[in-house]
C-alpha positions in Angstrom: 117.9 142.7 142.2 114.7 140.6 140.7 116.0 138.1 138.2 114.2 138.3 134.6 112.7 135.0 133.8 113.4 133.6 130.2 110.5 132.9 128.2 109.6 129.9 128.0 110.2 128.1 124.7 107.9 127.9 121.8 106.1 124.5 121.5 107.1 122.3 118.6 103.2 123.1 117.6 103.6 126.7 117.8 107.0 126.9 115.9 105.6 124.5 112.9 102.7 126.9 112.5 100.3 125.9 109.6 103.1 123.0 108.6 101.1 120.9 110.8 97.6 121.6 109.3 96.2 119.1 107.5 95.1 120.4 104.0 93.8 118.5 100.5 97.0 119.5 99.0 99.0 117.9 101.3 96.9 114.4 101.8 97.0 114.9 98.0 101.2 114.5 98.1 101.1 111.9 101.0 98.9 110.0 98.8 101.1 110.3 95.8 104.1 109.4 97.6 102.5 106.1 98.8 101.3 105.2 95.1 104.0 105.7 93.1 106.7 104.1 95.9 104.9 100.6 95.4 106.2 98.7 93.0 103.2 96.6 92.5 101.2 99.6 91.0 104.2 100.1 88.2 104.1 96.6 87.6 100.2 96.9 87.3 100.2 99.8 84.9 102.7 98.1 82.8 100.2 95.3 82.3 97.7 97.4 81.2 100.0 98.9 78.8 100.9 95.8 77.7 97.7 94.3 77.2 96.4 97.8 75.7 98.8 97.5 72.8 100.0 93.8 72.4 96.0 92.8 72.6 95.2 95.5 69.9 97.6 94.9 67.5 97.1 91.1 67.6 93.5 92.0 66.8 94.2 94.5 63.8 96.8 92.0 62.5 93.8 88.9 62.5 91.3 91.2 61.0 94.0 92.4 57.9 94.5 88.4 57.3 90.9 87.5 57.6 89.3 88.2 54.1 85.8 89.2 55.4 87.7 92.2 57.0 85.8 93.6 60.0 83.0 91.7 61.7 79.6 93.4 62.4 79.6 96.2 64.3 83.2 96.9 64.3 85.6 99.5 63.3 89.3 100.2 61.9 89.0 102.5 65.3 87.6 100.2 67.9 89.5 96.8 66.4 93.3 98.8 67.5 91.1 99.6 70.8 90.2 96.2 72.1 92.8 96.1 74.4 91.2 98.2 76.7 88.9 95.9 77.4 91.8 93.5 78.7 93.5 96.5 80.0 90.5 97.3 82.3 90.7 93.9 84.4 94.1 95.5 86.1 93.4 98.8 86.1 90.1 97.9 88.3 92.2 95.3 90.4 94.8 98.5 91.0 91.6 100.9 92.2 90.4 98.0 94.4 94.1 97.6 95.9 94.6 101.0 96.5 92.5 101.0 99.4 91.6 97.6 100.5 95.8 97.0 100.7 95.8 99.1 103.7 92.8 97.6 105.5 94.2 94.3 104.6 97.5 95.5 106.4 96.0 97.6 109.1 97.8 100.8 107.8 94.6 102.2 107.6 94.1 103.4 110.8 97.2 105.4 110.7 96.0 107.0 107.8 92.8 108.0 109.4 94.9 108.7 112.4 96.5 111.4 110.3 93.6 112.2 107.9 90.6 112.3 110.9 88.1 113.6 108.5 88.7 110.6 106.6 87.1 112.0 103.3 89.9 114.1 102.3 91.9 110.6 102.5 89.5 109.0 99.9 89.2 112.8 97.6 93.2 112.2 97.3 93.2 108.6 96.7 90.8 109.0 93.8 92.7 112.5 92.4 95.7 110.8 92.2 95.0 107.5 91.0 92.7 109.3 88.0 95.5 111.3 87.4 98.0 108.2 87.3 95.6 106.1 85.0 94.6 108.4 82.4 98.1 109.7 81.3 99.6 106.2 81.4 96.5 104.5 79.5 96.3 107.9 77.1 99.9 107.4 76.1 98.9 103.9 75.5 95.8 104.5 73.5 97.4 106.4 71.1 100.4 104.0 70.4 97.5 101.2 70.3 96.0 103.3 67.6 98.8 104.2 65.6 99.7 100.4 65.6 96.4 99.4 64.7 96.3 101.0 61.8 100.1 100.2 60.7 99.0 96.7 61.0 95.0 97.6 59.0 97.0 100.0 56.1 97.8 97.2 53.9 94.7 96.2 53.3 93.2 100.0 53.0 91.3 99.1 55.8 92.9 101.5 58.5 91.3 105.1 59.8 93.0 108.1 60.4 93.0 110.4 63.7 91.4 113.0 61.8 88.1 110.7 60.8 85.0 111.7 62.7 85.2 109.5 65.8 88.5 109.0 66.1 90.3 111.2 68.4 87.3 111.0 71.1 87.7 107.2 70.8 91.3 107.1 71.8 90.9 110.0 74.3 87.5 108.0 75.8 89.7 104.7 75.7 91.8 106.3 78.7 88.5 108.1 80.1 86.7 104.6 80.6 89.7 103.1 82.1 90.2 105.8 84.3 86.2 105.1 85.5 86.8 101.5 85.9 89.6 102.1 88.3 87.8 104.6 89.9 84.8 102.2 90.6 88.0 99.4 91.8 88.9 102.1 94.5 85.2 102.6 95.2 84.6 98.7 95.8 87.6 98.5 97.7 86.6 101.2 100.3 82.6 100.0 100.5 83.8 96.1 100.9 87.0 96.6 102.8 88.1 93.1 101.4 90.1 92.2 98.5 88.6 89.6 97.4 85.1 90.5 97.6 86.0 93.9 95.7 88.1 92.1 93.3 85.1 89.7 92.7 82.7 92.2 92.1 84.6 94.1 89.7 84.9 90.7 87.4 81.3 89.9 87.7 80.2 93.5 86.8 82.7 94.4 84.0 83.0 90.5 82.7 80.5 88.0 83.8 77.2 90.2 83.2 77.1 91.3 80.0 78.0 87.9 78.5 75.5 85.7 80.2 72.7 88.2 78.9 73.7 86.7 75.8 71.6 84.0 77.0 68.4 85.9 77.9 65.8 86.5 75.0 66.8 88.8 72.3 63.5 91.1 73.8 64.8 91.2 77.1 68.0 92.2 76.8 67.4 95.0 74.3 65.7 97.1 77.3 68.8 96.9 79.6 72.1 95.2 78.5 73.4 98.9 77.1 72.7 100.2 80.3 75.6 97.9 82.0 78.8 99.6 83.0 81.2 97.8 80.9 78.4 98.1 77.2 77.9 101.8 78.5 81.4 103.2 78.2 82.4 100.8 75.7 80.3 103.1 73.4 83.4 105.8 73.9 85.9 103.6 72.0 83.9 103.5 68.9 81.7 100.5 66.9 78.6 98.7 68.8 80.3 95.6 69.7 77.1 93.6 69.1 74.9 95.3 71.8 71.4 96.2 71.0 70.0 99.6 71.3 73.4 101.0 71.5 73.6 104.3 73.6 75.6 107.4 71.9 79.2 107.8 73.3 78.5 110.6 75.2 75.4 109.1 77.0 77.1 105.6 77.5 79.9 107.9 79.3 77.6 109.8 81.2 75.8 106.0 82.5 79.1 105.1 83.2 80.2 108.0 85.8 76.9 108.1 87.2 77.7 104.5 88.4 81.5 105.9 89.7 79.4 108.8 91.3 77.1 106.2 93.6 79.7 104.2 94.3 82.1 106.6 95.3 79.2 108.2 97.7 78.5 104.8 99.1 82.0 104.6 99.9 82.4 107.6 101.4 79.4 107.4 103.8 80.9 104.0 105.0 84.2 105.8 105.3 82.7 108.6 108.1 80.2 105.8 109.3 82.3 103.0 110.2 85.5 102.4 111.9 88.1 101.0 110.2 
């Protein structure tokens, strides 16, 4: 009597099935889980709240006291809206940690491990981090707004929501912080290094545009609205002293074309280098 031999049993790959493909979606949720479980990038965001509101109403509150009312170039609009620009120095340092945490830490190789493509890795870094930033920093835009003009109504001085301008200041508030982030993650993946990304991200969105203060008027007129930071600023409203302003939706678009380089720098060092 021949003896019937059991089959043998299903490998652990064979029983999973797709569950073991690696797909966007899925680097997507991996990538969301690691984000929102470190508490540094709450604390981060709730600085940038923070310094979104509590910097814009201090500045509507001076401008209601100060007699002259507005100075040059500004706005009822972009006065409740210059927190952002305080806002913006830890929403980049956020981007840059993002990635350059886990070179820092040498958990990037277990990502890549996991990810070999390595570009789906950086595609759901940058999904979910945009996605993170521009509904916190929207929420936050609109309470800076609304407190603003609390703060600007006494003195008849204060805008509403429906005045041309307004709502696609607030909305492009969020929308250029989300862009300055995205360049932070950007840095951090070309550089590798904190601190050099970090560094870069001051000089370019702080340090520049002042010390062209110091160039001849005529010099500065043919570039200085071309910078990142005087490009999108142009989304928030008012001209915030820059000469030849460009229109918001041209400052925006000078502004992503930057995120767009960067991000394709990043991503050719990404498939090019080891970690």
């Amino acid at each position: 009597m021949s003896a019937t031999r059991a089959p043998a049993p299903m490998s652990a790959t064979k029983r999973s099935g797709t569950r073991l493909r690696v797909t966007q979606a899925r680097v997507v949720r991996s990538e969301w889980t690691k984000f929102r479980s470190l508490r540094s990038t709450v604390y981060t965001l709730l600085v940038a709240v923070v310094l979104m509101i509590g910097i814009g109403a201090m500045f509507a509150a001076i401008t209601a006291s100060l007699p002259g009312g507005f100075d040059a170039g500004e706005t009822a609009i972009s006065t409740s809206l210059s927190g952002t620009f305080f806002a913006q120095l830890a929403i980049g340092v956020l981007g840059v940690l993002l990635i350059s945490g886990e070179y820092s830490t040498g958990s990037i190789r277990s990502s890549l491990t996991v990810v070999p493509r390595r570009l789906p890795m950086l595609w759901a870094k940058l999904a979910v981090f945009a996605g993170a930033v521009f509904s916190t920093t929207l929420i936050a835009s609109f309470a800076s707004f609304f407190i603003g003009q609390a703060l600007l109504t006494g003195k008849g001085m204060d805008a509403s929501l429906s005045d041309p301008g307004a709502l696609r200041s607030v909305i492009g508030a969020a929308m250029y912080l989300t862009l300055v982030g995205m360049i932070g993650v950007a840095l951090g993946a070309l550089f590798r290094n904190t601190a050099a990304a970090i560094s870069t991200v001051v000089v370019a969105f702080f340090v520049i545009a002042p010390l062209t203060m110091l160039l001849p008027a005529s010099w500065a007129a043919h570039f200085v609205q071309y910078l990142p930071s005087n490009a999108g600023a142009m989304l928030l409203g008012g001209s915030y002293g820059v000469a030849n302003p460009l229109s918001p939706w041209t400052g925006f678009a000078v502004m992503t074309a930057y995120a767009v380089v960067l991000v394709s720098l990043s991503a050719w060092r990404l498939r090019r280098a080891d970690a």
